[in-house]
N, C-alpha and C positions, 0 to 999 in steps of 0.2 A: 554725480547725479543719482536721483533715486527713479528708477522707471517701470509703469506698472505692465508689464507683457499680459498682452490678453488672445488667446489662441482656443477656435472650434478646434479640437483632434479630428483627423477624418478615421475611418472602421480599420483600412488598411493603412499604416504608416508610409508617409511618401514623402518626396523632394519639400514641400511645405511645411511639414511636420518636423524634417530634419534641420531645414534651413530657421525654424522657429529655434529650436533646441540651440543650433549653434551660433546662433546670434547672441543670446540670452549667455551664453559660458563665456562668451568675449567680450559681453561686457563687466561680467563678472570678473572676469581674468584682469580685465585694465580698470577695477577697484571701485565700480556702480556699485548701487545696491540695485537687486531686482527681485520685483514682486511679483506674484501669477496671479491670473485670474484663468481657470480652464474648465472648457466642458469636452467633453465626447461623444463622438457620435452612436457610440453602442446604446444611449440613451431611443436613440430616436423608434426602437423596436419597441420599446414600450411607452410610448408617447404616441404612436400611430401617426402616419403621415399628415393628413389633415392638423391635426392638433401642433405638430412639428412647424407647418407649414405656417400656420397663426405665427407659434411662436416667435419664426424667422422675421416677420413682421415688428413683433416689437415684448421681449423678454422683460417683463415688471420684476421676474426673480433678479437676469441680471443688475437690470438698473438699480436697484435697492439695493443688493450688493455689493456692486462698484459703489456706489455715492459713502456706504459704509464703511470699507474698505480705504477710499483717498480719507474720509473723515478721522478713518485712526492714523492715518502714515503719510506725512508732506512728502506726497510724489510730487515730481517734478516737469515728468510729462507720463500718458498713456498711452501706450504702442501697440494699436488693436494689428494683429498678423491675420487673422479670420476669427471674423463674427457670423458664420453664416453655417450652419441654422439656428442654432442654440442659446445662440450670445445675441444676437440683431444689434443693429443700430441704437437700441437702447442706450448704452454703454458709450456715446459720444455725448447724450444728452445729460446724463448722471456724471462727466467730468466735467463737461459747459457747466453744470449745477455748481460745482465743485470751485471751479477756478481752474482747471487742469488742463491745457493744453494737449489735444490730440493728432496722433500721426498713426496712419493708414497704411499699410503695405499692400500691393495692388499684386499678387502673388496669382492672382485668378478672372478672370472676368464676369464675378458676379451680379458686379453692379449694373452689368448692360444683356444678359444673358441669363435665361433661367435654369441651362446649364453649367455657368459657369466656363464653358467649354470654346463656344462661336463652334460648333461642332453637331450636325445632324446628318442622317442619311450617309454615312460612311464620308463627308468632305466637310470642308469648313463652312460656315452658316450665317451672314451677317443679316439674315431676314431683321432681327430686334434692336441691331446696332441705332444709336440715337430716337429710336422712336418712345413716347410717352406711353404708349398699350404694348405690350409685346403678345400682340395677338397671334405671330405666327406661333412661338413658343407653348403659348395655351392651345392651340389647336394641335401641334404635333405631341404634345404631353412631355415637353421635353426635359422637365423635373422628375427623374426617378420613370419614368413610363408610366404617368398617371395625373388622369385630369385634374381629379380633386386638387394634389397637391402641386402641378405647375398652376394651378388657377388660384390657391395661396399666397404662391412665392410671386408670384405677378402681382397681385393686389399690393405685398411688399414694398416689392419694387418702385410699385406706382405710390403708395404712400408716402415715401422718404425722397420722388420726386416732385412731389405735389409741397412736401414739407418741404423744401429745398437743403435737406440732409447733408446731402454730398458738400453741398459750399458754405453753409454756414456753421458745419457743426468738425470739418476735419482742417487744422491747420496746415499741415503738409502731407501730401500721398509720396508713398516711393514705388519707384517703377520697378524690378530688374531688369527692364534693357531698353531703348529705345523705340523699339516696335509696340511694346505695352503700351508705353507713354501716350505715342501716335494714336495706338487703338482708344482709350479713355480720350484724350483730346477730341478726337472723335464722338465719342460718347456723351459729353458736354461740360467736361473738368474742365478746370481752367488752368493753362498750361503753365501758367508761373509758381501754379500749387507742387507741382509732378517734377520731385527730384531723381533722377535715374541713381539707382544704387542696384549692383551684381551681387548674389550669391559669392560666396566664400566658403575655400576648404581649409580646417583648420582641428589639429595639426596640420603641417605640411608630411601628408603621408611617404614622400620622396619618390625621385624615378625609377621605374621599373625596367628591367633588360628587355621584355618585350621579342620575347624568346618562343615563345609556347605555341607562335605553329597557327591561332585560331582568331578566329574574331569574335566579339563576346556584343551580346544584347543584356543591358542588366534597366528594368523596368518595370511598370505594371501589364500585365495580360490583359488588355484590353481592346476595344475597335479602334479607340481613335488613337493608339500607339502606332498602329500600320501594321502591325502582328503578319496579316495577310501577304502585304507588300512583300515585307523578309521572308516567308516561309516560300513565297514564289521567286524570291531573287534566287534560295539557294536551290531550291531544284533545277533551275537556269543554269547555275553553277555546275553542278551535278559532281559533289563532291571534289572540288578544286581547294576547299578548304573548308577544316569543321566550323561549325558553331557551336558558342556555350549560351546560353538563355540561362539569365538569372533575373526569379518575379516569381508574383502569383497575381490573380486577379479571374474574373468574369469567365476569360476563354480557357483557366487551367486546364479544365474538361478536355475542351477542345486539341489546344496544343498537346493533349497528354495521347490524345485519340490520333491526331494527325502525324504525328515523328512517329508511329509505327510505321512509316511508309517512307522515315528519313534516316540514312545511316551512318549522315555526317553531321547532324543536328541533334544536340543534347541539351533537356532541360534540367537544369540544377537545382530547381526550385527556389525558394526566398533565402538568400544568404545576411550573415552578418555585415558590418561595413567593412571591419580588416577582412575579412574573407573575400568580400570585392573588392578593394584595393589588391589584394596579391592577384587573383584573375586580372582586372584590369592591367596592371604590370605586366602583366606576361603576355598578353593578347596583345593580337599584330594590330589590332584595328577596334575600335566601339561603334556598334552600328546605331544613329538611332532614324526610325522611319517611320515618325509621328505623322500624322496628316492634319492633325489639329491645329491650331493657332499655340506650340509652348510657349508659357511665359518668362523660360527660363531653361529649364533641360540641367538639372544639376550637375548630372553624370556626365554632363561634355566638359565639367571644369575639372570635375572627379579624374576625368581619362587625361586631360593636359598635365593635372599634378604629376599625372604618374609616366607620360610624356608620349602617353599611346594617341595617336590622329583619327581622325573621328569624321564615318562618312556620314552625313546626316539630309534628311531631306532640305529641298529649296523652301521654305515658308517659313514663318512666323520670326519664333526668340533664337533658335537652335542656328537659321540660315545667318543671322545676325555675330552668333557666337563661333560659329567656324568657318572662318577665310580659306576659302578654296583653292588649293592648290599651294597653304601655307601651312594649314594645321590641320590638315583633312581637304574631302572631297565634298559637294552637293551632286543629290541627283533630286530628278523630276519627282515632285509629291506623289507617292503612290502609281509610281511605274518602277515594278518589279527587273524589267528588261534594263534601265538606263542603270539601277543601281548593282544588277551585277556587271554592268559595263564598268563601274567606278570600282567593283573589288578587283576587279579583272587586271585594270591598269593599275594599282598597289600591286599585285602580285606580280607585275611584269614590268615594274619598276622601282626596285628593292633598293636603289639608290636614293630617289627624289624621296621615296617614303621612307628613307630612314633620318634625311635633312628633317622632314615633316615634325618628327619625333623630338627635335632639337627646338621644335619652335612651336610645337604644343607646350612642352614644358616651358619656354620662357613666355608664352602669352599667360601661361598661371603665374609666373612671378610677378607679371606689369601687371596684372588687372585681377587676381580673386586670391591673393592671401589675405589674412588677418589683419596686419598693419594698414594695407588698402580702404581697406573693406572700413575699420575703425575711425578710419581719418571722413570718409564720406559720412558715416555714421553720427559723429561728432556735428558736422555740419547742417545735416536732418535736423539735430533737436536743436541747435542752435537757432536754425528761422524759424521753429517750433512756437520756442519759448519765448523768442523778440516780439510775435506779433500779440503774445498775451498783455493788456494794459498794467 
């Protein structure tokens, strides 16, 4: 097949970004041809929010471009990963134009959220969920901290709902996980659109000894990771075992201002991927303690490759991906006390979490290598292209 990958970059590289990349090499690998169509968000500083925020509404640059673009090369389908701010919606209607059958990855909850997030006030947010105005979101500024521009991305919003975008113009949406799904069903997709397809690691980076003694956070610094949550589980802990922190983001500042007052917490700053792969290997545990709704949590499939168990909070994509007490622990969202209870009992039973170890790495063999991954993939473009006349 030939497929046109269309992906917004975000400022900071992350799990979307990566999981775009590696989609695109595997299909490449199993003999597609693949096209790009990309923008970046470093634009948006000299575009000014307002003007950004139009954009996100409905891009004439991209549309005219994509319609150009299929016009020289029989694609066979368009595979938008994020259109959002740069790209818009446009870019469903310029392949409708076309003849080209489009597919969606639901990688974010932009469509129902003007953060993207379901994320305000330090906890998870469904004030906008299915409503036609997301007035709460205009009122709290929750695009960027700034009316002008959530009062933009709302009008957006409300345009491609008014156009009935979402159902006329995307032939199949992909989930990663079942909670997504739920959430968008929710939101007013229609549920026979919404194929569930998981992230994938690929290579298989192999198992690690899981030797090193520590537990590692590798993510962005920011609120709604729970940053706060870990930084109070381990003074709880009170040096029972290190931490490594690998990121950057928002609260570098902060985290960099705060570990002077911790002597078993190290931040590593932004590493490469083989570089997290070798920490992850060696680290007894991946912590992750998002509070937000993930739609996925890469680094939980990242830490199963490599066969380390993974305590992660109760909510969203992350509670969905690790089975408790089989491939890791859950604690309470954002109670610091319950999740050093959950490192506490790893440390104080180095038997059940070394079985844990054995059955993180095979829940990455049944469910996110390459072959997996490609065989769902296959079937995505497959009801793609059947419902096109």
């Amino acid at each position: 097949m030939h497929i046109l990958n269309i992906h917004n970059h975000y400022l900071n590289r992350g799990g979307e970004d990566e999981s775009f990349t590696a989609e695109a090499n595997l299909l490449r690998e199993m003999g597609h041809q693949v096209g790009f169509y990309e923008e970046y968000n470093k634009r948006i500083a000299a575009l000014g929010l307002w003007q950004t925020g139009i954009r996100a509404a409905w891009s004439q640059e991209s549309y005219e471009l994509i319609r150009m673009q299929l016009q020289h090369t029989a694609y066979d389908v368009v595979h938008v990963q994020n259109f959002f701010p740069l790209i818009s919606p446009s870019v469903y209607f310029a392949a409708q134009a076309e003849g080209v059958p489009v597919v969606q990855s639901l990688r974010n909850y932009r469509i129902s959220c003007l953060n993207a997030l379901f994320f305000r006030d330090n906890q998870p947010c469904e004030a906008c969920l299915g409503k036609k105005i997301p007035w709460a979101g205009i009122r709290h500024r929750c695009y960027r901290d700034s009316l002008p521009a959530s009062g933009a991305t709302a009008l957006a919003m409300m345009l491609h709902r008014t156009l009935d975008t979402w159902r006329k113009k995307v032939d199949v949406y992909v989930a990663p996980t079942q909670f997504v799904r739920q959430k968008f069903i929710q939101s007013g997709l229609e549920p026979e659109k919404i194929i569930v397809k998981p992230n994938f690691v690929h290579p298989d980076p192999g198992i690690g000894a899981g030797q090193g003694g520590y537990a590692l956070y590798v993510g962005r610094l920011s609120e709604e990771k729970g940053l706060d949550t870990l930084l109070a589980a381990w003074q709880t802990l009170d040096g029972k075992l290190p931490l490594k922190i690998v990121g950057d983001g928002p609260l570098g500042e902060h985290l960099a201002e705060t570990l002077t007052h911790f002597s078993s917490v190290e931040w590593l700053g932004p590493k490469k991927l083989l570089e997290v792969y070798e920490l992850m290997g060696q680290a007894m545990m991946l912590i992750m303690p998002s509070k937000w709704y993930e739609t996925f949590g890469r680094v939980v499939i990242e830490a199963f490759a490599k066969g380390t168990p993974v305590i992660a909070t109760d909510i969203g994509a992350i509670a969905e991906l690790v089975e408790s007490g089989r491939t890791g622990l859950h604690f309470r969202s954002g109670d610091p006390v319950d999740l050093a209870t959950q490192v506490e009992w790893a440390l104080t039973h180095p038997q059940a979490w070394g079985k844990m170890r054995k059955q993180a790495r095979a829940e990455f063999v049944a469910k996110y290598t390459a072959q997996e991954n490609y065989r769902i993939l296959q079937t995505v473009f497959a009801l793609a292209t059947a419902q096109q006349p």
